[in-house]
C-alpha positions as CSV (number, residue, x, y, z in Angstrom):
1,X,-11.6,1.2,-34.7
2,X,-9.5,3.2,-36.6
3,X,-5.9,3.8,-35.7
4,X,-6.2,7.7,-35.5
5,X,-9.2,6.9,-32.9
6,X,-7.2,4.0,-31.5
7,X,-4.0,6.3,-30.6
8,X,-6.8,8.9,-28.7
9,X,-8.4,6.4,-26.9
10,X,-4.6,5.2,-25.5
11,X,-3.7,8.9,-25.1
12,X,-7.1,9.7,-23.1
13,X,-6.2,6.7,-20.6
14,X,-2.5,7.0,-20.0
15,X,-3.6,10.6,-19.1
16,X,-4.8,8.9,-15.6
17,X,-1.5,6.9,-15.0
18,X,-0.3,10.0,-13.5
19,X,-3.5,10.2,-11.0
20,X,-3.0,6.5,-10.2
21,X,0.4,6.7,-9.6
22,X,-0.2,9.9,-7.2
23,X,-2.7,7.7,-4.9
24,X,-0.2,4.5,-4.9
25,X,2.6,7.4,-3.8
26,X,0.0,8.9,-1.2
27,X,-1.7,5.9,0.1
28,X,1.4,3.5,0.7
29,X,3.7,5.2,2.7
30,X,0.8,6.2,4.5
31,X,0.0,3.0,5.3
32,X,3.3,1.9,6.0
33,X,4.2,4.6,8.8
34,X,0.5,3.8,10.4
35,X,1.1,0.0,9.8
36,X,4.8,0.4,11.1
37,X,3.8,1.9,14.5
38,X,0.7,-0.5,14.9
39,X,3.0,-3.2,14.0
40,X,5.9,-2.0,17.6
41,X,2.9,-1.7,19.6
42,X,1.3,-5.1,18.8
43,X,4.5,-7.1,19.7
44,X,6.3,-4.7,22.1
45,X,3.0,-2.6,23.6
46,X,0.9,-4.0,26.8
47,X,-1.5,-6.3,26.8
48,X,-4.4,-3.3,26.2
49,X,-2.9,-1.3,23.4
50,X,-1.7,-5.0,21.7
51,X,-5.4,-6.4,21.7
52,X,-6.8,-3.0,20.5
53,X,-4.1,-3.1,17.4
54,X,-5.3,-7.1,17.1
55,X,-9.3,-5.9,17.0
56,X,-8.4,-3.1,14.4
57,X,-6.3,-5.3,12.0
58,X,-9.3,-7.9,12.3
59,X,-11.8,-5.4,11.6
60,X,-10.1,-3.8,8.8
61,X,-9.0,-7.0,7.1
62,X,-12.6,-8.7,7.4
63,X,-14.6,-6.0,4.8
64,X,-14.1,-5.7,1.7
65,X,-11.9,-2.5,1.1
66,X,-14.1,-0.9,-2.0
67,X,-16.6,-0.8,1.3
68,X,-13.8,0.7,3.7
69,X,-13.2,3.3,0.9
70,X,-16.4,4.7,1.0
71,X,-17.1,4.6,5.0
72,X,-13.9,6.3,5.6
73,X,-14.2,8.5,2.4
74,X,-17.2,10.5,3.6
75,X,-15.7,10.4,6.9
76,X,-12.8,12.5,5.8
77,X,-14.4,14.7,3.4
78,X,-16.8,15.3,5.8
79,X,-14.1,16.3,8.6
80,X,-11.8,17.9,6.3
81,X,-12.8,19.6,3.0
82,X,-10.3,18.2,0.5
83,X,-10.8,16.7,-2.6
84,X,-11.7,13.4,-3.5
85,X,-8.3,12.3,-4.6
86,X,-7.2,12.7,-1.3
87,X,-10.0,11.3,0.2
88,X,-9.5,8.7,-1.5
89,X,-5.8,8.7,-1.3
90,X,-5.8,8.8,2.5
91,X,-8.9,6.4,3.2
92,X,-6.8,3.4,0.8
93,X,-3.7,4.2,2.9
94,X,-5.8,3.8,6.1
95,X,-7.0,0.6,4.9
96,X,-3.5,-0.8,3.2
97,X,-2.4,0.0,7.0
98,X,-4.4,-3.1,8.3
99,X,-2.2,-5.9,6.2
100,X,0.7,-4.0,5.7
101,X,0.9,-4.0,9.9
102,X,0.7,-7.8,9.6
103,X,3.8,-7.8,7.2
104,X,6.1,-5.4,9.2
105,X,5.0,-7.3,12.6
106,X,6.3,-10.9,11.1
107,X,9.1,-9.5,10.4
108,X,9.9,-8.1,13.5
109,X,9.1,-11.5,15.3
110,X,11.5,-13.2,12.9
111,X,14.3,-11.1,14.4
112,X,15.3,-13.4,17.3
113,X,14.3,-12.2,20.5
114,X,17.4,-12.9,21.9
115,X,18.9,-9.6,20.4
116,X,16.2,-7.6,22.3
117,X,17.6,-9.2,25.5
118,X,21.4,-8.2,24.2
119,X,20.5,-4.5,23.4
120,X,19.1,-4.8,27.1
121,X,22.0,-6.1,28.5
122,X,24.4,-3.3,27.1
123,X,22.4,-0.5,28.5
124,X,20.3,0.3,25.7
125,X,16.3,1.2,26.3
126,X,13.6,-0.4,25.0
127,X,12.8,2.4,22.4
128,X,16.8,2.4,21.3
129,X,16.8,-1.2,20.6
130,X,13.7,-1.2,18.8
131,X,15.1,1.7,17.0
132,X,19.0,0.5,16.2
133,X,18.3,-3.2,16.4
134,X,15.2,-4.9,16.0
135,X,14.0,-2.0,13.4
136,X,17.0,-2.2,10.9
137,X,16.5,-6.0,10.6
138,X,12.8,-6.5,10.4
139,X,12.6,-3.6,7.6
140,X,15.5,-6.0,5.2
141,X,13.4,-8.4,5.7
142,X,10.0,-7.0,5.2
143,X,10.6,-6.3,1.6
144,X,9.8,-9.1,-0.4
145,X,6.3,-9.2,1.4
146,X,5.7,-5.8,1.4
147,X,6.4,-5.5,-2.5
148,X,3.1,-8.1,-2.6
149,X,1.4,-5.2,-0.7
150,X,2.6,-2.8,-2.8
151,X,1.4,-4.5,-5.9
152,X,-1.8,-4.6,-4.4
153,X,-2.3,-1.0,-3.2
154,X,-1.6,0.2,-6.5
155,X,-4.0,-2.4,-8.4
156,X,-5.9,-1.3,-5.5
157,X,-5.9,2.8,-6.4
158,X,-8.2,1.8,-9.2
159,X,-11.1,1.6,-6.9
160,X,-11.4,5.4,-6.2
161,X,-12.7,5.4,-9.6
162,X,-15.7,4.7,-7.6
163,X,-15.2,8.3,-5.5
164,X,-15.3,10.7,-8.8
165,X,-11.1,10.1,-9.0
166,X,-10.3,10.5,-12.8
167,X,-7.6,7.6,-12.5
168,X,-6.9,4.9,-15.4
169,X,-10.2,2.6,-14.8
170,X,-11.9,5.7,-14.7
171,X,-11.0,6.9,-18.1
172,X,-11.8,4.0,-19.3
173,X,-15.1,3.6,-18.2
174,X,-15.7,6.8,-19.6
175,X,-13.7,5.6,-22.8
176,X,-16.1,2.5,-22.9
177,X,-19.1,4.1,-22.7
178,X,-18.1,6.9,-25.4
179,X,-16.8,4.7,-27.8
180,X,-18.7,1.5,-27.4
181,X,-15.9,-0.9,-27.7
182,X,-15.6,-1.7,-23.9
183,X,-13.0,-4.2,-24.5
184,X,-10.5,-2.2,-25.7
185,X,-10.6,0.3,-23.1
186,X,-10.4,-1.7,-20.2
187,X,-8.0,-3.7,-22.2
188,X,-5.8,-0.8,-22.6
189,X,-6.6,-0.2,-18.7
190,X,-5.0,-3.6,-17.9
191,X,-2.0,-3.7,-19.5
192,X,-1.0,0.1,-18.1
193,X,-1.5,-1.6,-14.8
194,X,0.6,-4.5,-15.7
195,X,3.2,-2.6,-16.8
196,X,2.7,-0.1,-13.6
197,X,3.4,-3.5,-11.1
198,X,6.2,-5.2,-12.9
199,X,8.1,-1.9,-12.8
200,X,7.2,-1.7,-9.5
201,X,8.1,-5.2,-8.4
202,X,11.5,-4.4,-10.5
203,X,12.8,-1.8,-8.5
204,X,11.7,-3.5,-5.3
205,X,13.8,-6.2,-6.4
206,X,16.6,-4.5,-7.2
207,X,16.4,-2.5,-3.5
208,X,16.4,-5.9,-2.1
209,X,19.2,-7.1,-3.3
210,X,21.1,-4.0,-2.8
211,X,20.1,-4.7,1.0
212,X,20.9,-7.8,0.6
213,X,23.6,-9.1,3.1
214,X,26.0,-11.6,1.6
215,X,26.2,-15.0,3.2
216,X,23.0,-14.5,5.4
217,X,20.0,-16.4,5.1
218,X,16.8,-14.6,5.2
């Protein structure tokens, strides 16, 4: 392949990291504020709303997600008429809100229960010292988990190339099969997404050690 070609090829592709990057930035705080609230009532909500949290983090973590994607894809673009990004988008948030629910509520049962009792103690509701207390502390130390998750939803993002989403794998499919040298599309493809996570995992770093408290074991 010549270099001219070569250089069109790269262009062509990186022309979808901004697409990826958009369903990483839609799907991931979406599943964090679902997976957040799932993850208070699971430890702090009754014995019915905790088991119904339990059946839907089973359920959503036992099939395969490329499978979840599309059931809850043409459930949302058949609700709501919105385009397939954030169809997409919103149906790999849903999913991502399964596991990352099981991240936030380990670290809100590391936070000794003891300090629930405390915030009790001093007059504080339930809802304040989840809020002031428990909240503050489980968040610190849900980041080096959560920056696994976050990895994943974005390595994840590529499988809306499956829903129409011109996103990096899909330009490179389409790269592949115009070209004929598959391998150095989807080699192109994979070290955009390396590069994507490391940065990722870089400034999730660097936002846990800025949160860091000095002194305190995690």
């Amino acid at each position: 392949m010549e270099l001219t070609q070569l250089l069109k090829v790269i262009q062509f592709i990186l022309g979808g990291t901004f697409v990826t990057i958009g369903v990483t930035l839609v799907a991931l705080p979406l599943g964090f504020i679902l997976g957040l609230v799932l993850a208070v009532i699971r430890v702090f909500g009754g014995k019915i709303s905790s088991s119904i949290v339990s059946i839907y983090s089973a359920g959503m973590r036992g099939v395969p997600v490329i499978v979840l994607l599309f059931v809850l894809y043409f459930i949302i673009a058949g609700a709501i008429n919105i385009s397939p990004f954030w169809a997409g988008s919103i149906s790999l948030g849903i999913v991502s809100s399964a596991y990352q629910m099981e991240i936030l509520r380990g670290a809100v049962l590391s936070v000794g229960s003891g300090q629930m009792m405390a915030a009790r103690a001093i007059g504080m509701t339930k809802i304040q010292a989840i809020q002031n207390i428990i909240l503050p502390q489980a968040l610190r130390l849900a980041i080096p988990p959560w920056s696994n998750e976050a990895s994943i939803v974005l390595k994840d993002s590529s499988l809306v190339y499956a829903l129409g989403v011109p996103e990096i794998l899909r330009r490179s499919q389409f790269m592949s099969a115009s070209t004929y040298r598959p391998f150095i599309a989807f080699a192109i493809a994979a070290a955009i997404y390396f590069v994507l996570v490391f940065l990722m995992n870089q400034l999730l770093c660097m936002l846990e050690r800025r949160l860091s408290i000095p002194g305190l074991q995690q």
